[in-house]
PyMOL Python script that loads the backbone (N, CA, C, O; Angstrom):
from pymol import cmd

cmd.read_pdbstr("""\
ATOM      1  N   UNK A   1       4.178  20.739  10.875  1.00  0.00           N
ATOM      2  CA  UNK A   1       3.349  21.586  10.064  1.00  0.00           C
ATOM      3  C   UNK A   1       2.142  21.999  10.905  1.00  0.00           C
ATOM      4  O   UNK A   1       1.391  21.226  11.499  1.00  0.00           O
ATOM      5  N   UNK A   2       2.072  23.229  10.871  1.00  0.00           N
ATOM      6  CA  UNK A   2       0.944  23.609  11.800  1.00  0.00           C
ATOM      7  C   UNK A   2       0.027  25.031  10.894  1.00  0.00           C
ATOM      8  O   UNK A   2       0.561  26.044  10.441  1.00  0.00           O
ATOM      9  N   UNK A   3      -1.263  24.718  10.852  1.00  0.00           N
ATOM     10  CA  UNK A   3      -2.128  25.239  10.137  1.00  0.00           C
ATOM     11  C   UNK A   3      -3.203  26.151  10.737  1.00  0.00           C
ATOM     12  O   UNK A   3      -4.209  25.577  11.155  1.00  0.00           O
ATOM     13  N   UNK A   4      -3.136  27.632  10.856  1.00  0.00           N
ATOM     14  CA  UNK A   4      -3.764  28.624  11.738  1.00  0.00           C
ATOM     15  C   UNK A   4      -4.585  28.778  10.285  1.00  0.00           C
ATOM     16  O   UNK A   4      -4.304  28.643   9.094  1.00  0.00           O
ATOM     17  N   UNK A   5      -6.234  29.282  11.394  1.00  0.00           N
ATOM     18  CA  UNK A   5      -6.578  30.362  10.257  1.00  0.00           C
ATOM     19  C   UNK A   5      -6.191  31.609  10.281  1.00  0.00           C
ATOM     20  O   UNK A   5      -5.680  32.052  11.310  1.00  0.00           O
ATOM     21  N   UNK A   6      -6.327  32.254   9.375  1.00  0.00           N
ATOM     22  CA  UNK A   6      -5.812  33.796   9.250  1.00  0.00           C
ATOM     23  C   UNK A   6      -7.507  34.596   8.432  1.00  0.00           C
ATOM     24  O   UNK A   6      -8.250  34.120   7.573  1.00  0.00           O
ATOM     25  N   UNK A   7      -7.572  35.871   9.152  1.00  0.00           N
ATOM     26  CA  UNK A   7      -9.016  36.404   8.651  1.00  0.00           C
ATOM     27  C   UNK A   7      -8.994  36.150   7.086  1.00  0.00           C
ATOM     28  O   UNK A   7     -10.180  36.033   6.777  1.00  0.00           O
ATOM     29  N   UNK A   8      -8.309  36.025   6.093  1.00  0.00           N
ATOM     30  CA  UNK A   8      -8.964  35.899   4.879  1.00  0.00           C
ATOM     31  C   UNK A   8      -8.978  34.151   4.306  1.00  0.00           C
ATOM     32  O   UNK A   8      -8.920  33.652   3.183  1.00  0.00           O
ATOM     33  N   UNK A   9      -9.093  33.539   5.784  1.00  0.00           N
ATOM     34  CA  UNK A   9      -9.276  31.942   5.259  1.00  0.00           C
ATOM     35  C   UNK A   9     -10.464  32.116   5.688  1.00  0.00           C
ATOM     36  O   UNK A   9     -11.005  31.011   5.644  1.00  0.00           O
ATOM     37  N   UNK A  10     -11.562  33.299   6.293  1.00  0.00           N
ATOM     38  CA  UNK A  10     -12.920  32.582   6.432  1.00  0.00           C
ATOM     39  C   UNK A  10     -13.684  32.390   5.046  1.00  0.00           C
ATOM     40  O   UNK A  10     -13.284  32.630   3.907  1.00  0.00           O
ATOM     41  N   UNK A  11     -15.026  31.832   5.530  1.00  0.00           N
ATOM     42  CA  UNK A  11     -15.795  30.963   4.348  1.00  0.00           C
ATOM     43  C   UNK A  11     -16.029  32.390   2.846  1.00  0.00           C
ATOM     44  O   UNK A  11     -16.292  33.561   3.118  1.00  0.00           O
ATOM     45  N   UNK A  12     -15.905  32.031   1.841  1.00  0.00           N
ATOM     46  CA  UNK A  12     -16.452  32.458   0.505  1.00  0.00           C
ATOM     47  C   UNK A  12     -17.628  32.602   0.314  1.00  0.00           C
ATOM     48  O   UNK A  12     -18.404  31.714   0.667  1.00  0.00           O
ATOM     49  N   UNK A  13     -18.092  33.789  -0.312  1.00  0.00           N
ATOM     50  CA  UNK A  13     -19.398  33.802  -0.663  1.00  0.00           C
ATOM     51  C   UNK A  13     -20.156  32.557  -1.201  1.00  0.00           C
ATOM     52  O   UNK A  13     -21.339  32.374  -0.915  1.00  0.00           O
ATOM     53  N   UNK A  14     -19.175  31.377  -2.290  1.00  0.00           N
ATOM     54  CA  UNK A  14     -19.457  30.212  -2.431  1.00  0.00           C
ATOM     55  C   UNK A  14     -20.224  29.075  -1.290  1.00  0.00           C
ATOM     56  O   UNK A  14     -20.990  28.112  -1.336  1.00  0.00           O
ATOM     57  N   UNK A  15     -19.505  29.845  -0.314  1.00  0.00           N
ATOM     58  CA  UNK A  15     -19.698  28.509   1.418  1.00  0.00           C
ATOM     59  C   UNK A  15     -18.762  27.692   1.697  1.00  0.00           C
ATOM     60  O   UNK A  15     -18.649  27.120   2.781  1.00  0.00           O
ATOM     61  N   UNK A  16     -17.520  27.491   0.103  1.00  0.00           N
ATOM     62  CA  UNK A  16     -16.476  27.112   0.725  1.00  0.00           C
ATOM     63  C   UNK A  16     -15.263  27.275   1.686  1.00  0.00           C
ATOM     64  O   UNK A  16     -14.834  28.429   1.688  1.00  0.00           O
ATOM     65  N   UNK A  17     -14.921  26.830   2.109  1.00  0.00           N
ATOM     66  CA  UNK A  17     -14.055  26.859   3.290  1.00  0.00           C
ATOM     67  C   UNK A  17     -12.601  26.435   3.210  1.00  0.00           C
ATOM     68  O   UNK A  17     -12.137  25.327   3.481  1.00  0.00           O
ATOM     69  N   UNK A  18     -11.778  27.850   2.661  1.00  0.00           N
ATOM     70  CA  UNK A  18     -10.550  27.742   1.894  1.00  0.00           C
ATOM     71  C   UNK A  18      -9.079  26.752   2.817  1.00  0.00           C
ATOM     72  O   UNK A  18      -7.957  26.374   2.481  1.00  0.00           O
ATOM     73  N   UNK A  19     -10.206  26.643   4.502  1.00  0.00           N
ATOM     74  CA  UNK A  19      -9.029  25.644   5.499  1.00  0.00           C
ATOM     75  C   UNK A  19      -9.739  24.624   5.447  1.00  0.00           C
ATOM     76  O   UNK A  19      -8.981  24.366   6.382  1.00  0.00           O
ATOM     77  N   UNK A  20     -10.585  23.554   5.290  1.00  0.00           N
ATOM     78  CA  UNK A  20     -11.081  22.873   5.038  1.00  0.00           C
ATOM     79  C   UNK A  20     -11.108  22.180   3.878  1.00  0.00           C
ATOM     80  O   UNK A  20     -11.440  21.002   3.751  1.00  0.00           O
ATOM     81  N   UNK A  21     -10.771  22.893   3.072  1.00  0.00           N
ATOM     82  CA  UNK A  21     -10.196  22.115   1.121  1.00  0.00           C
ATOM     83  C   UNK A  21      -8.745  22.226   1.674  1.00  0.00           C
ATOM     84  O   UNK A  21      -8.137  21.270   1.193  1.00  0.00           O
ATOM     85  N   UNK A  22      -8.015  22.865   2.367  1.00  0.00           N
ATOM     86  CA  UNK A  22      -6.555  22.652   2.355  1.00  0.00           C
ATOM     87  C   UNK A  22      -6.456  21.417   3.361  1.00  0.00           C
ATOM     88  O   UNK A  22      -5.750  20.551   2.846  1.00  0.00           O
ATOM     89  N   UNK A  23      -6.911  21.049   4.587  1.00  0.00           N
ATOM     90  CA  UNK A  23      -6.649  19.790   4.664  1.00  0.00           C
ATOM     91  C   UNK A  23      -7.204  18.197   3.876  1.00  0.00           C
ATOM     92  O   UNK A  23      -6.660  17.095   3.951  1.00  0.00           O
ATOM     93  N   UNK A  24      -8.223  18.519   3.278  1.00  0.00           N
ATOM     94  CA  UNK A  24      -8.739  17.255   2.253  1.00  0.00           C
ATOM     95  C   UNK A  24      -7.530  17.541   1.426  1.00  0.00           C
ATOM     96  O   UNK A  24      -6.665  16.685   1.609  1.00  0.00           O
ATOM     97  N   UNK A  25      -7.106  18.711   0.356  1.00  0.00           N
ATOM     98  CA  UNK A  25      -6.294  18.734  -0.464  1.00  0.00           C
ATOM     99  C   UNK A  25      -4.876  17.636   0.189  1.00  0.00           C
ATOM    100  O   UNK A  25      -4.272  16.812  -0.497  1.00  0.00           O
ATOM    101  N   UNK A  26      -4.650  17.905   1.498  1.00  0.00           N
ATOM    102  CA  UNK A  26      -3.467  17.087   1.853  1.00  0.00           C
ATOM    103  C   UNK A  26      -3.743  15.880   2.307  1.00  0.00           C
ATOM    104  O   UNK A  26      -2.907  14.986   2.179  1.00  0.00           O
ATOM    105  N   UNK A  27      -4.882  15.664   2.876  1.00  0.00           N
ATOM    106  CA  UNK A  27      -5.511  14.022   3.167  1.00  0.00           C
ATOM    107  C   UNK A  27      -5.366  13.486   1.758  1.00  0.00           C
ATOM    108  O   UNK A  27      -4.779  12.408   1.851  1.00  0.00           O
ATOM    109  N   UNK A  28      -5.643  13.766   0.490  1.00  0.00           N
ATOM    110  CA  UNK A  28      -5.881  13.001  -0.528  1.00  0.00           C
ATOM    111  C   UNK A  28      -3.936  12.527  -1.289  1.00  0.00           C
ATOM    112  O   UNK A  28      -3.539  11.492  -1.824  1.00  0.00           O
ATOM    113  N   UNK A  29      -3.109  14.015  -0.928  1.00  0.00           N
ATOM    114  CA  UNK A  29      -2.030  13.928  -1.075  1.00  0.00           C
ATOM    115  C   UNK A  29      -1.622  13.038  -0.652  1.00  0.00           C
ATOM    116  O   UNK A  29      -1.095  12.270  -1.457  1.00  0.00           O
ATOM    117  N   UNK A  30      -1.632  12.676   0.678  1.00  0.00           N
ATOM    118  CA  UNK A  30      -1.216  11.680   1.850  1.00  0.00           C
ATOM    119  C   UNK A  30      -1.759  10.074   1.188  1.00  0.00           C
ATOM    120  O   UNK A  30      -1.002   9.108   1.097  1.00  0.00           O
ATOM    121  N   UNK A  31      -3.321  10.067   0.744  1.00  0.00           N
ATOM    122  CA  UNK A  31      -3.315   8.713   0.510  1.00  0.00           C
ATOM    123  C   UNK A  31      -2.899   8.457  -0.592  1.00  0.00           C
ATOM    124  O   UNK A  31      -2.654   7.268  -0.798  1.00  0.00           O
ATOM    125  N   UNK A  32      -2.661   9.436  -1.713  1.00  0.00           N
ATOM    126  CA  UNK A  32      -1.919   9.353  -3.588  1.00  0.00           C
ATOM    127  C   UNK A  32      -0.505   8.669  -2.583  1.00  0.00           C
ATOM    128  O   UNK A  32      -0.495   7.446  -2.443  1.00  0.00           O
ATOM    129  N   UNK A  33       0.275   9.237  -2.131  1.00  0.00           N
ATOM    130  CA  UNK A  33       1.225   8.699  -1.795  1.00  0.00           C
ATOM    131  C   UNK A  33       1.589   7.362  -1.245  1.00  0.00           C
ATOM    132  O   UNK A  33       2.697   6.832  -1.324  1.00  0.00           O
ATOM    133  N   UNK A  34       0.486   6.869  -0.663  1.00  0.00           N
ATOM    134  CA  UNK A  34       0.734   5.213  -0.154  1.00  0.00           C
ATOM    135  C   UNK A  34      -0.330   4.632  -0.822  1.00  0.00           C
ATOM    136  O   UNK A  34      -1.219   3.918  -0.357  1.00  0.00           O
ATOM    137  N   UNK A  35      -0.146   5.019  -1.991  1.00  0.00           N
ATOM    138  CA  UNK A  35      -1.303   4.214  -3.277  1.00  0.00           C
ATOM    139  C   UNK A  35      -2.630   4.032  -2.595  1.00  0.00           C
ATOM    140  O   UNK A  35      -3.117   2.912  -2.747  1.00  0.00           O
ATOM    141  N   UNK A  36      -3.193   4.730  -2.011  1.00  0.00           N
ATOM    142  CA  UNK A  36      -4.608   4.745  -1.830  1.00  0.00           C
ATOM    143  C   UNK A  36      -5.134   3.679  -0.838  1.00  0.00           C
ATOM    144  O   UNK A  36      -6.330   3.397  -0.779  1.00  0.00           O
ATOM    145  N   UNK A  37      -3.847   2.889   0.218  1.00  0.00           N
ATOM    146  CA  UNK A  37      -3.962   1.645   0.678  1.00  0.00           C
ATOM    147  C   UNK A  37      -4.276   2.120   1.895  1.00  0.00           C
ATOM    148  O   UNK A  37      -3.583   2.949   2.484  1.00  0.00           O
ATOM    149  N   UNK A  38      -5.292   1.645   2.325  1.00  0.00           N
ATOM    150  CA  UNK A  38      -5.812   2.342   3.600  1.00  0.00           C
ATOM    151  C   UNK A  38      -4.557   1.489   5.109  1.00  0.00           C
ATOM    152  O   UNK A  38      -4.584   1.946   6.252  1.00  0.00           O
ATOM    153  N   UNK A  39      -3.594   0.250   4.700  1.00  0.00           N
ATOM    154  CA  UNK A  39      -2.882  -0.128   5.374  1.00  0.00           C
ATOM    155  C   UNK A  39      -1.632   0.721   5.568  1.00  0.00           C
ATOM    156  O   UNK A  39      -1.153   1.171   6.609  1.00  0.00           O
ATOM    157  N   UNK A  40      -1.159   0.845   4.102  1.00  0.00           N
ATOM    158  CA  UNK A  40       0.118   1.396   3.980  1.00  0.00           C
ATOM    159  C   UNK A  40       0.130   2.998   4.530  1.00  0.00           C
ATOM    160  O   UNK A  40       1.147   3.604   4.868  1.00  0.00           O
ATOM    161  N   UNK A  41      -0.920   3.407   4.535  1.00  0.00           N
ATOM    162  CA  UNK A  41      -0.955   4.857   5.418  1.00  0.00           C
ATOM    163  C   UNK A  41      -0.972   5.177   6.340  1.00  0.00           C
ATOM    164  O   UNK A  41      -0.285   6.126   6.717  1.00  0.00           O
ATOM    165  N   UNK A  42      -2.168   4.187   7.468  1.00  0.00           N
ATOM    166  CA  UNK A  42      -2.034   3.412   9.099  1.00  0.00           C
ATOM    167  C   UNK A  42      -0.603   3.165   9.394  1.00  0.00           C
ATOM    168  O   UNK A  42      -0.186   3.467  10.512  1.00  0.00           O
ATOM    169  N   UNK A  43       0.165   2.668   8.546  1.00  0.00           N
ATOM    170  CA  UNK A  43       1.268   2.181   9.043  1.00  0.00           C
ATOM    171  C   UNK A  43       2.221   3.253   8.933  1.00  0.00           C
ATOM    172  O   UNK A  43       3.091   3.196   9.802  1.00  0.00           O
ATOM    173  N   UNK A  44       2.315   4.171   8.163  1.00  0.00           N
ATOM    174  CA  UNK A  44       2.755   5.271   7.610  1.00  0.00           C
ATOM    175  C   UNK A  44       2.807   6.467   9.280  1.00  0.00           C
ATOM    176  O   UNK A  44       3.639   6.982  10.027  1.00  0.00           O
ATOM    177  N   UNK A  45       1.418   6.380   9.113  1.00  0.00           N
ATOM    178  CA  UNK A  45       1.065   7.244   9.886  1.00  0.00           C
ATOM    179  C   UNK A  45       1.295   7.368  11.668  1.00  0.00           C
ATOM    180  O   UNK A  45       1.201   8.256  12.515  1.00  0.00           O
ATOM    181  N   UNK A  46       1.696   5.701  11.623  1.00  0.00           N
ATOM    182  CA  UNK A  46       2.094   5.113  13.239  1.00  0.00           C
ATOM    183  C   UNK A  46       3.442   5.301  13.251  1.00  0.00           C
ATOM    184  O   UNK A  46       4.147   5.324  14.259  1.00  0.00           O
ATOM    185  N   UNK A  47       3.784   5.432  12.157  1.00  0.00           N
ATOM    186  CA  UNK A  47       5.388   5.417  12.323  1.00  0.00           C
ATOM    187  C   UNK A  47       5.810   6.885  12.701  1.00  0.00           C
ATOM    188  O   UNK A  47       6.580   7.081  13.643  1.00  0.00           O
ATOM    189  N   UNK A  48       5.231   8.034  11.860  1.00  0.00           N
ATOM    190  CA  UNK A  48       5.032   9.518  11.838  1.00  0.00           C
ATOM    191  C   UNK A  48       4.715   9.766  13.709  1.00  0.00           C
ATOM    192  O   UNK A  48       5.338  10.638  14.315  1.00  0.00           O
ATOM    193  N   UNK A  49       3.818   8.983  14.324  1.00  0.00           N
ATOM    194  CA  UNK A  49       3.375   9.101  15.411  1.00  0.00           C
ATOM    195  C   UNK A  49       4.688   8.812  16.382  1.00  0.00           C
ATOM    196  O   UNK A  49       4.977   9.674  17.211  1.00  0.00           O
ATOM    197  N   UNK A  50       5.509   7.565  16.282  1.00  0.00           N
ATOM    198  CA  UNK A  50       6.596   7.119  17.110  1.00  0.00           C
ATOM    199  C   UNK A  50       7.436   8.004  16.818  1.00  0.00           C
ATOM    200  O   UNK A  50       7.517   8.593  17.896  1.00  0.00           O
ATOM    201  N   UNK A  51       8.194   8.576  16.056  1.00  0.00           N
ATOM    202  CA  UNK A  51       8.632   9.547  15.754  1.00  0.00           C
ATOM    203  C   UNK A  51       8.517  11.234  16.369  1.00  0.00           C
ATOM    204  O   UNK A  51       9.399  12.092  16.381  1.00  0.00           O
ATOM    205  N   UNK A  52       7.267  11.307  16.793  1.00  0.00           N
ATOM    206  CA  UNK A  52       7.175  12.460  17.118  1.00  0.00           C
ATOM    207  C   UNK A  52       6.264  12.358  18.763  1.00  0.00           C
ATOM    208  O   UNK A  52       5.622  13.249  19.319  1.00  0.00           O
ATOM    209  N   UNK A  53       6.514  10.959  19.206  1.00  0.00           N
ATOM    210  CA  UNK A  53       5.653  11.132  20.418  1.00  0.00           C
ATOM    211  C   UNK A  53       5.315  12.263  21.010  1.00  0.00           C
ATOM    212  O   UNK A  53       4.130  12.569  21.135  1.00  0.00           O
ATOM    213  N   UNK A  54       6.510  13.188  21.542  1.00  0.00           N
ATOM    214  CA  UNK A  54       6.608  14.564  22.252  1.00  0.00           C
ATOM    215  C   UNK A  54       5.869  15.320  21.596  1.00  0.00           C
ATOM    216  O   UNK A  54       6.270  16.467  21.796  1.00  0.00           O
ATOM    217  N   UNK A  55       4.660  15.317  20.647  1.00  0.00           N
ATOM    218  CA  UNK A  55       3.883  16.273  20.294  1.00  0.00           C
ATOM    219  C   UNK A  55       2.461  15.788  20.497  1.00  0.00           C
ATOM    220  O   UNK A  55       1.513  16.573  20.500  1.00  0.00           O
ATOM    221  N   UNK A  56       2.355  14.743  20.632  1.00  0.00           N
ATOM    222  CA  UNK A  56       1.473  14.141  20.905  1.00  0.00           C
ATOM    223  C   UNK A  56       0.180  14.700  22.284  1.00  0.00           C
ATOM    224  O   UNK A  56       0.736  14.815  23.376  1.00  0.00           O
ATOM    225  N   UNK A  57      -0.937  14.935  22.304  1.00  0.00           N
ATOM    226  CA  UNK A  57      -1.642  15.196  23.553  1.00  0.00           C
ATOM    227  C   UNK A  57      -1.664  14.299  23.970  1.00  0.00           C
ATOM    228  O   UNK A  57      -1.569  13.373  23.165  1.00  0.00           O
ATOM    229  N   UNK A  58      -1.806  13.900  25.534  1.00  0.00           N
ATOM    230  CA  UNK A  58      -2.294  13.165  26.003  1.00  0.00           C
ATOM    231  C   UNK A  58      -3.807  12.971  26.790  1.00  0.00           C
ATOM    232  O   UNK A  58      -3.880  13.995  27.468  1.00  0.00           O
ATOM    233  N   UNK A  59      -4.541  12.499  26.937  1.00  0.00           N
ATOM    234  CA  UNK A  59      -5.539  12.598  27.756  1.00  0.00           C
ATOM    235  C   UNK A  59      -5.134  12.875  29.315  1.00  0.00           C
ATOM    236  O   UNK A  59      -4.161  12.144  29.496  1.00  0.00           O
ATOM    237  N   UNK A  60      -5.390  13.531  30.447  1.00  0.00           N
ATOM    238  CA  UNK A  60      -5.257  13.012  32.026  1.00  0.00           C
ATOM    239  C   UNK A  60      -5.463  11.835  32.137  1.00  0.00           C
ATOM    240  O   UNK A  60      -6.045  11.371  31.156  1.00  0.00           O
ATOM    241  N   UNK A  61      -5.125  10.773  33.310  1.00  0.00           N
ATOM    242  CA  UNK A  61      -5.779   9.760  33.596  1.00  0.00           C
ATOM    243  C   UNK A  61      -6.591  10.151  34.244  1.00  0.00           C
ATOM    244  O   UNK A  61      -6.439  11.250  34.778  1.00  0.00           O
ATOM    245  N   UNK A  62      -7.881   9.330  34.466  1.00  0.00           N
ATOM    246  CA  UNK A  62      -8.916   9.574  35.570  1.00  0.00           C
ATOM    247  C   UNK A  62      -8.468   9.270  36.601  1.00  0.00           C
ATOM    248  O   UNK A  62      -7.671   8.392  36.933  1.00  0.00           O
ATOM    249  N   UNK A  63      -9.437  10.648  37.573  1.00  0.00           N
ATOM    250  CA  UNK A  63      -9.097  10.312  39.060  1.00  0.00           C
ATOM    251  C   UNK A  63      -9.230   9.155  39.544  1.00  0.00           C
ATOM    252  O   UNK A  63     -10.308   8.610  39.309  1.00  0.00           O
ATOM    253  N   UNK A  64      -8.313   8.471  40.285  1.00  0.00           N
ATOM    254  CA  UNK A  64      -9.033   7.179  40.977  1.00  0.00           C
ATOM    255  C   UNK A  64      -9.372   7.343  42.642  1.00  0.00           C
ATOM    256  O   UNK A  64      -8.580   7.702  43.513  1.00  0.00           O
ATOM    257  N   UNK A  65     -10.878   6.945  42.809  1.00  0.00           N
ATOM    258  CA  UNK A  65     -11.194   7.310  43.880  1.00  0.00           C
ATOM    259  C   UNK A  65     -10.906   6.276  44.890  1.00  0.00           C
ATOM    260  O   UNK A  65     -10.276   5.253  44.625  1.00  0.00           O
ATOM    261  N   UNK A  66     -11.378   6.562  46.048  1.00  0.00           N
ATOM    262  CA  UNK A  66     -11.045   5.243  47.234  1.00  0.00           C
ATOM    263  C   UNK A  66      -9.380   4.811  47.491  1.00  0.00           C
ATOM    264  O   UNK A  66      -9.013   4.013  48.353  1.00  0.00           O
ATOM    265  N   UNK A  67      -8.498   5.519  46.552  1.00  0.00           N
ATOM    266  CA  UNK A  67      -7.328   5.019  47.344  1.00  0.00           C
ATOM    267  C   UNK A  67      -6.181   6.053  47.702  1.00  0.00           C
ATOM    268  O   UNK A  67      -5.001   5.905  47.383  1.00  0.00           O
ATOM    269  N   UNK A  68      -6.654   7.026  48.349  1.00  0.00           N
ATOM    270  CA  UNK A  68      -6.457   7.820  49.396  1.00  0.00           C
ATOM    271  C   UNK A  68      -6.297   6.895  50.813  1.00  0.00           C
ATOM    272  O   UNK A  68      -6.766   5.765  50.949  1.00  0.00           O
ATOM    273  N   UNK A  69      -5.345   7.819  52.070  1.00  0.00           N
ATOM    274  CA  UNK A  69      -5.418   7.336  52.895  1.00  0.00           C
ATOM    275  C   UNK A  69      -6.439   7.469  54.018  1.00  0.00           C
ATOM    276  O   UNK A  69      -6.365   7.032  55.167  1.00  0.00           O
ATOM    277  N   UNK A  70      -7.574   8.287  53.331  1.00  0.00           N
ATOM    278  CA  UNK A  70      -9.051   8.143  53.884  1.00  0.00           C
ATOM    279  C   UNK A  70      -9.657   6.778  54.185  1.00  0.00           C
ATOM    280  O   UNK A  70      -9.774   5.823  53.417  1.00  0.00           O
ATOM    281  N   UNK A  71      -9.993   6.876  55.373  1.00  0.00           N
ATOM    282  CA  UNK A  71     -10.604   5.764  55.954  1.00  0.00           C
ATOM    283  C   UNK A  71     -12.422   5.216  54.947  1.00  0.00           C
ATOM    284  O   UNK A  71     -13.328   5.864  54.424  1.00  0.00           O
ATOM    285  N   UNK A  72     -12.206   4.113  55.094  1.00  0.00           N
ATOM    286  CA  UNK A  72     -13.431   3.767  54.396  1.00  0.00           C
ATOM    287  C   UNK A  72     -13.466   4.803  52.980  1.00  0.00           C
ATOM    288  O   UNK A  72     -14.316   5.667  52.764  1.00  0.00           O
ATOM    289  N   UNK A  73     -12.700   4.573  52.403  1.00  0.00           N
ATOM    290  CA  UNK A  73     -12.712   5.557  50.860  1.00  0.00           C
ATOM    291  C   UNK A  73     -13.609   6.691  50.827  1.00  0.00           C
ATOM    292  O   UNK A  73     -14.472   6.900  49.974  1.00  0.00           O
ATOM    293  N   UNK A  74     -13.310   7.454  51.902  1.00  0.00           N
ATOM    294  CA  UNK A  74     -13.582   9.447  52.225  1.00  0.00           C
ATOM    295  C   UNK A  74     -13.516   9.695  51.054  1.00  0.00           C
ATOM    296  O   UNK A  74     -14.568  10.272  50.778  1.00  0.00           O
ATOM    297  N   UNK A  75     -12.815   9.593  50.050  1.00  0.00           N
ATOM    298  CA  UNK A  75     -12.307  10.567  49.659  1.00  0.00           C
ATOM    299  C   UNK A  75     -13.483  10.468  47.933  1.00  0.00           C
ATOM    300  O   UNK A  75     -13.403  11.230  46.969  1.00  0.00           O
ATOM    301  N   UNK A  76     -14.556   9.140  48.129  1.00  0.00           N
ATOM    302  CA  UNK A  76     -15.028   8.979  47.045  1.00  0.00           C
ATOM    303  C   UNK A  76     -16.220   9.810  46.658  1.00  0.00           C
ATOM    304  O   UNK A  76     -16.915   9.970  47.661  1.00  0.00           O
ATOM    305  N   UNK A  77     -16.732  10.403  45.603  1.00  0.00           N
ATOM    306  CA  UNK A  77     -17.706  11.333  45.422  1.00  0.00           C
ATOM    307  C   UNK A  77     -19.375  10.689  45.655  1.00  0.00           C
ATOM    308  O   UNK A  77     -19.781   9.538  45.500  1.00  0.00           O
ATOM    309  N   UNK A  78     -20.015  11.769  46.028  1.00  0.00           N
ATOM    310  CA  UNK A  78     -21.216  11.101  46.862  1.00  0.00           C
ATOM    311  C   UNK A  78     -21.548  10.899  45.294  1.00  0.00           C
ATOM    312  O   UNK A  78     -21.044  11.408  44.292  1.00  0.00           O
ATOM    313  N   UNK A  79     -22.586   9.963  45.465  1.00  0.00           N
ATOM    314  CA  UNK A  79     -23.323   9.708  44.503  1.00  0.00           C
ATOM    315  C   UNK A  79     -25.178  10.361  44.121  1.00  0.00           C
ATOM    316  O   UNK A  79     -25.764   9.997  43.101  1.00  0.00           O
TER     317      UNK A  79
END
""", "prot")
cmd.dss("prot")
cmd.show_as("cartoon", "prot")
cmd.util.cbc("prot")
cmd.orient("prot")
């Protein structure tokens, strides 16, 4: 499920924010459904996660400096 805005989801003369009530509207869906148990949804939700690893972002790892085949770790940023 993937959720774009589109020009007539910006804010209402109200100030509400017709993409912003649609994900609370489904956060609250989500916890009605595992009775409001802040466990049973974690667990819910890890499972949803293993399931779909391949969509998942990942972070980069950080560069690691000094282990290049630079002598005396060249390759580390001056400080």
């Amino acid at each position: 499920m993937t959720m774009e805005r589109k020009p007539e989801d910006e804010c209402r003369e109200d100030g509400a924010d017709p993409f912003l009530e649609e994900i609370r509207r489904l956060r609250m869906e989500l916890s009605e459904e595992h009775g409001n148990d802040v466990r049973r949804l974690g667990e819910y939700l890890m499972q949803r996660q293993r399931e779909h690893a391949e969509l998942l972002v990942r972070e980069p790892a950080p560069p690691t400096y000094g282990s290049s085949s630079e002598p005396n770790g060249a390759d580390t940023p001056e400080r």
